[in-house]
FIKE-735659 format. One record per residue (C-alpha): residue in one letter; x, y, z. Coordinates in Angstrom, 3 decimals, m for minus. Last residue first. Layout:
FIKE-735659
guza | c1 | c2 | c3
A | X | Y | Z
...
END
This chain:
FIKE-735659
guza | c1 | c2 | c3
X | m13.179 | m10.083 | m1.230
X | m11.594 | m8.784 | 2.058
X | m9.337 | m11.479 | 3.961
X | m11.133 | m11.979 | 7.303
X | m10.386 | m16.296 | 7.277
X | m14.001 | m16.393 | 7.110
X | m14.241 | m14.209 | 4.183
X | m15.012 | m10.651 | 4.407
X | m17.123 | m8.426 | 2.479
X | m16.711 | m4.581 | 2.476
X | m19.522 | m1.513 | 2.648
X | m18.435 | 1.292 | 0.230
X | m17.791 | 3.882 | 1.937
X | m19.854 | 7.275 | 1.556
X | m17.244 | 9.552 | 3.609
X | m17.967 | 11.508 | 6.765
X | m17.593 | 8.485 | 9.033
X | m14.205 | 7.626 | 8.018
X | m12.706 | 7.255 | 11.480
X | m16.162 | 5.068 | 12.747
X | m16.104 | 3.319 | 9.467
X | m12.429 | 2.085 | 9.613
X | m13.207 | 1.525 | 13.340
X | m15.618 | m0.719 | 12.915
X | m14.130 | m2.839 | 10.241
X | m10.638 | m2.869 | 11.444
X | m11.694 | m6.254 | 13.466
X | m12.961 | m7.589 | 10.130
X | m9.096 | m7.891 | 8.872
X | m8.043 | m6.574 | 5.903
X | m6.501 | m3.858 | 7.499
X | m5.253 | m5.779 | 10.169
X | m1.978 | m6.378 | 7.847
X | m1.596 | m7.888 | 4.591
X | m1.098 | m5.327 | 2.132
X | m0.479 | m2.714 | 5.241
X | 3.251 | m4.462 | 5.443
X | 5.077 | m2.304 | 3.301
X | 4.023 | 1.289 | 4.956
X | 5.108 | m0.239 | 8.155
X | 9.161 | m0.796 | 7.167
X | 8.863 | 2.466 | 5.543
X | 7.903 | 4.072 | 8.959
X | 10.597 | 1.790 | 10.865
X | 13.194 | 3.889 | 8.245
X | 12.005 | 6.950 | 9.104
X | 12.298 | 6.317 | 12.692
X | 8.954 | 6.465 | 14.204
X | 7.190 | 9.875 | 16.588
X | 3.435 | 9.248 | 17.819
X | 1.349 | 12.212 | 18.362
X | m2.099 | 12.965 | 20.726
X | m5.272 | 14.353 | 19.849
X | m8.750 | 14.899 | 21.418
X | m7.768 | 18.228 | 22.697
X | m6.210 | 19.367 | 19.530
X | m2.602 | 20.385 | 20.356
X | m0.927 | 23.975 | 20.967
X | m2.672 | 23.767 | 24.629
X | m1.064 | 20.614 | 25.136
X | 2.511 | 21.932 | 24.609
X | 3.474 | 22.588 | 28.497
X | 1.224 | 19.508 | 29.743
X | 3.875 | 17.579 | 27.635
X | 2.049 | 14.411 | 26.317
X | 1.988 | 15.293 | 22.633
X | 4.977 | 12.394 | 22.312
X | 4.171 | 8.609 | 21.878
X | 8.048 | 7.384 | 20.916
X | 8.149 | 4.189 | 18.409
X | 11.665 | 2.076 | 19.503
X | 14.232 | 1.324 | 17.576
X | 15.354 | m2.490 | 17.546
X | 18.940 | m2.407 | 16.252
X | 19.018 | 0.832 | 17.794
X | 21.022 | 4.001 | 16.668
X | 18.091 | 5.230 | 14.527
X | 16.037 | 5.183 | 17.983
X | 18.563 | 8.235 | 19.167
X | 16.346 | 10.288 | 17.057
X | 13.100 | 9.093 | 18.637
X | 14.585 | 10.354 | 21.693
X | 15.630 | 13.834 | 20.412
X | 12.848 | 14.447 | 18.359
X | 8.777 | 13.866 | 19.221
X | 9.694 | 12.630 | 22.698
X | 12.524 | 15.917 | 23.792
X | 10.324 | 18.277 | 22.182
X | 7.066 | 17.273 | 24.047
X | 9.253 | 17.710 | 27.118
X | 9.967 | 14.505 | 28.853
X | 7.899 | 12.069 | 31.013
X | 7.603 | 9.238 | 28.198
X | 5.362 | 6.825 | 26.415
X | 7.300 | 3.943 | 24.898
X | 6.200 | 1.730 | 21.706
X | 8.942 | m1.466 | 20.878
X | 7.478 | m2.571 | 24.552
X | 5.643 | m5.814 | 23.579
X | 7.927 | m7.325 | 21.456
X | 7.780 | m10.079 | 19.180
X | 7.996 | m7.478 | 16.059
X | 6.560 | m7.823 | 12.633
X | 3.269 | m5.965 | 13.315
X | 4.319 | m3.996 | 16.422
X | 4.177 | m0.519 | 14.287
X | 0.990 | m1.613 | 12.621
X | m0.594 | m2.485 | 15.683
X | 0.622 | 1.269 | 16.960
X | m0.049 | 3.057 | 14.375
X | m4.013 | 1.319 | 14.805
X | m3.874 | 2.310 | 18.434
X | m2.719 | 5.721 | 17.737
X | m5.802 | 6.291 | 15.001
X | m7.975 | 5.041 | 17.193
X | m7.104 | 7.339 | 19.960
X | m6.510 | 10.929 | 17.476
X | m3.434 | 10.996 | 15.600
X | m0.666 | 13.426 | 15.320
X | 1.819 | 11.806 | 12.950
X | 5.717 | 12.097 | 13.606
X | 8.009 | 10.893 | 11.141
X | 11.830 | 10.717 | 12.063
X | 15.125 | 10.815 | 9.974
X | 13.659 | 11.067 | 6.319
X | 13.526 | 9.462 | 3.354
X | 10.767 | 10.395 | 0.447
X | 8.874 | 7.931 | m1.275
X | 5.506 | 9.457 | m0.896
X | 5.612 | 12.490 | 1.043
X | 5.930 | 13.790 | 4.773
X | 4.851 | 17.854 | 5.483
X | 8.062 | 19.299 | 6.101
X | 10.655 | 20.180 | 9.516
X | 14.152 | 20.269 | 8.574
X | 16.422 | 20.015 | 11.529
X | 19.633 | 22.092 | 12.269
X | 23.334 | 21.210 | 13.039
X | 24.404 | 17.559 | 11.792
X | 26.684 | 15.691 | 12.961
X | 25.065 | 12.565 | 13.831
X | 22.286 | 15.140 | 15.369
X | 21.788 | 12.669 | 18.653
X | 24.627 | 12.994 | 20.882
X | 22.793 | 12.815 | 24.175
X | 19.953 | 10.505 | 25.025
X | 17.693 | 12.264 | 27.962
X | 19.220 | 10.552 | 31.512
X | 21.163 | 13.739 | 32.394
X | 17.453 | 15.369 | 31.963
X | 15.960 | 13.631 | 34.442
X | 18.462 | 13.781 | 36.810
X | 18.100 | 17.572 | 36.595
X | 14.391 | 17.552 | 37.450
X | 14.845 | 15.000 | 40.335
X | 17.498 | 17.494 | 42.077
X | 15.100 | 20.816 | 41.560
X | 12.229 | 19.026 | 43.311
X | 9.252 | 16.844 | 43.029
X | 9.375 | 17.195 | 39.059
X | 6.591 | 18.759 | 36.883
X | 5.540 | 21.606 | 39.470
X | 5.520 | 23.881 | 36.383
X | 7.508 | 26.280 | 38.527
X | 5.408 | 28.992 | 40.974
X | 7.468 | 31.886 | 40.399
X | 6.902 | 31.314 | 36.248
X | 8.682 | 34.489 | 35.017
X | 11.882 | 32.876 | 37.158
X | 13.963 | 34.966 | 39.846
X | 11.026 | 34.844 | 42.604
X | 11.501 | 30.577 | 42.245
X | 9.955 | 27.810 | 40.827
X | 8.868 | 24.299 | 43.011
X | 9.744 | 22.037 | 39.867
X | 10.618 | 22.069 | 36.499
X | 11.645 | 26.027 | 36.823
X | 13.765 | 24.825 | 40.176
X | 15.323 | 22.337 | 38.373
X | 16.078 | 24.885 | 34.883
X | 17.797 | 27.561 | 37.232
X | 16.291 | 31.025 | 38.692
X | 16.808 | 32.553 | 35.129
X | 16.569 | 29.357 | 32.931
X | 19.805 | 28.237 | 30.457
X | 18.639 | 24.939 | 29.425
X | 20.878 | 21.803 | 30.271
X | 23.721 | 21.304 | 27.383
X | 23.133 | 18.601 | 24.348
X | 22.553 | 21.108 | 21.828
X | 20.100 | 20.655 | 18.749
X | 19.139 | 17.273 | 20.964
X | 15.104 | 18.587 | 20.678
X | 15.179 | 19.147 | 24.217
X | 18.129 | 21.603 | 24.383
X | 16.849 | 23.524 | 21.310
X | 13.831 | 23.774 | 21.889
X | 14.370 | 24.794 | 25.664
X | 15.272 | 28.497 | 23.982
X | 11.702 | 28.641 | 22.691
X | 12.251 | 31.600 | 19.988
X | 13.840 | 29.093 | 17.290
X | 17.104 | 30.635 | 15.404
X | 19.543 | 30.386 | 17.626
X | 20.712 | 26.836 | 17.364
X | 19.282 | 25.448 | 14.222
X | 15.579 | 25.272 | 12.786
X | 14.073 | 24.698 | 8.991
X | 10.548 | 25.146 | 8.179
X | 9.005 | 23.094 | 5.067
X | 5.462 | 24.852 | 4.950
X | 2.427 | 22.606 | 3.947
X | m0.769 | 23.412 | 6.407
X | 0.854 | 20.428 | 8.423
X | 4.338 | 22.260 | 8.613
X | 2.620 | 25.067 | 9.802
X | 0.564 | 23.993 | 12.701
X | 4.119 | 22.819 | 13.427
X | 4.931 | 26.248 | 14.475
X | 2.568 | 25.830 | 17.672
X | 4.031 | 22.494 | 18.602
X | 7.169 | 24.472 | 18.158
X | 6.278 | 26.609 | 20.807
X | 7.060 | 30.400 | 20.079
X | 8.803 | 32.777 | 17.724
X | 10.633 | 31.059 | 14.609
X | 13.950 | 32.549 | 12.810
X | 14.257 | 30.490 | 9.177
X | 16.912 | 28.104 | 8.904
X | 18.372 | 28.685 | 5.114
X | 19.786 | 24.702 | 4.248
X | 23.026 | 24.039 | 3.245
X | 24.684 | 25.717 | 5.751
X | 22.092 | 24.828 | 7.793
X | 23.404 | 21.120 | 7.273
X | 20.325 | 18.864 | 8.096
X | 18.530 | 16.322 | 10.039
X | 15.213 | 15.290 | 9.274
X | 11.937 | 15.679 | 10.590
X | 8.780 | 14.229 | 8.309
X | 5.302 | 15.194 | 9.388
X | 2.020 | 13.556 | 9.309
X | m1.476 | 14.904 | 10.104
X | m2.246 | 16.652 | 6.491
X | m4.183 | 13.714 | 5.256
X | m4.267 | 10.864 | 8.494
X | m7.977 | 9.110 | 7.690
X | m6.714 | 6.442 | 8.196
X | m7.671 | 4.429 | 4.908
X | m6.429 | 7.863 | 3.380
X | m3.678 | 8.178 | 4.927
X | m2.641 | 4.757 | 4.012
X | m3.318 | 4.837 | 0.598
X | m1.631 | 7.851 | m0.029
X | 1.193 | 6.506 | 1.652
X | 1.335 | 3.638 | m0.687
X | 0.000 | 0.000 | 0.000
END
């Protein structure tokens, strides 16, 4: 099955974004204000945006996406900021994230460091058929994370090849799934979990971040997958609700005829 078939069966047009690691001085980085969760609003109305160290507004972008391995520079100090806050910080209060300023800098020490293989900035573009890429990230609704997910496990034994983490929404959508492509059995990241970023995100949405090369893998198998299964049935028509489809036969053994 293509892309275009698969979005389409999932009802995922304009919901899927390619992030690859670039040269910017082969690439022109364009300055960006803000959340990148916001900017990414973007990238799915069709922009290709391209970031590197000191060009993206949100300072912790560029820590937590692996731009720049180094703790974020915070008035009052990033533990306290993750935790109980501080007069010094424009948040006083802290996100109240970690229990206290110790546990927030562990956290971080144990983020994957060394991810950009060399590289200095990130390209951020709507994905396309055939193209390679470092990481694809697709924001997804619950049914359409639980069928990304099937497909993601579909040739795998395990049962924990999908991890949901208690990072910044930066740190799951890039860095980590980044440090995947070093894995002989990378890992899918769920990301869109960062109370920080929700408000930039659909409330009924969420994200889920593959290596480029596991998203391939998964665009090859959905000729025999669940897909043509009667189980997918339900939820085909419950995702594709607005659209006249054509109702499908099964045969016993749930192949489509």
């Amino acid at each position: 099955m293509s892309y275009a078939e698969l979005v389409k069966e999932m009802k995922l047009q304009d919901k899927v974004i390619a992030i690859t690691r670039v040269s910017k001085a082969e690439e022109q980085p364009q300055h960006t204000f803000g959340c990148i969760y916001k900017i990414l609003h973007r990238v799915l109305a069709g922009e290709t945006i391209v970031s590197a160290k000191g060009f993206c507004g949100c300072k912790g972008f560029e820590n937590n996406s692996g731009l720049v391995d180094e703790v974020p520079f915070i008035p009052g100090g990033f533990g306290l900021f993750l935790s109980k806050g501080s007069k010094a910080q424009w948040t006083p209060d802290g996100e109240r994230f970690k229990c206290d300023p110790d546990m927030a800098y562990a956290m971080y020490d144990c983020l994957p460091k060394d991810v950009m293989g060399g590289y200095d900035a990130l390209k951020f573009e709507p994905y396309r058929e055939g193209m390679k890429c470092d990481v694809v990230t697709c924001f997804c609704n619950a049914d359409q994370l639980s069928a990304l997910i099937v497909l993601h496990g579909y040739d795998k034994p395990e049962y924990d090849r999908v991890i949901a983490t208690t990072v910044s929404g930066c740190a799951s959508m890039i860095r980590i799934p980044l440090n995947e492509l070093k894995s002989d059995k990378p890992r899918a990241v769920i990301t869109g979990t960062d109370l920080a970023q929700r408000k930039f995100m659909d409330e009924g949405d969420l994200a889920i971040s593959f290596t480029g090369p596991e998203f391939e893998k998964m665009l090859s198998y959905t000729d025999e997958c669940f897909f043509h299964s009667p189980v997918w049935k339900p939820i085909r028509n419950r995702l594709r609700k607005d659209e006249h489809l054509e109702d499908v036969c099964f045969t016993a053994l749930g192949t489509r005829e």
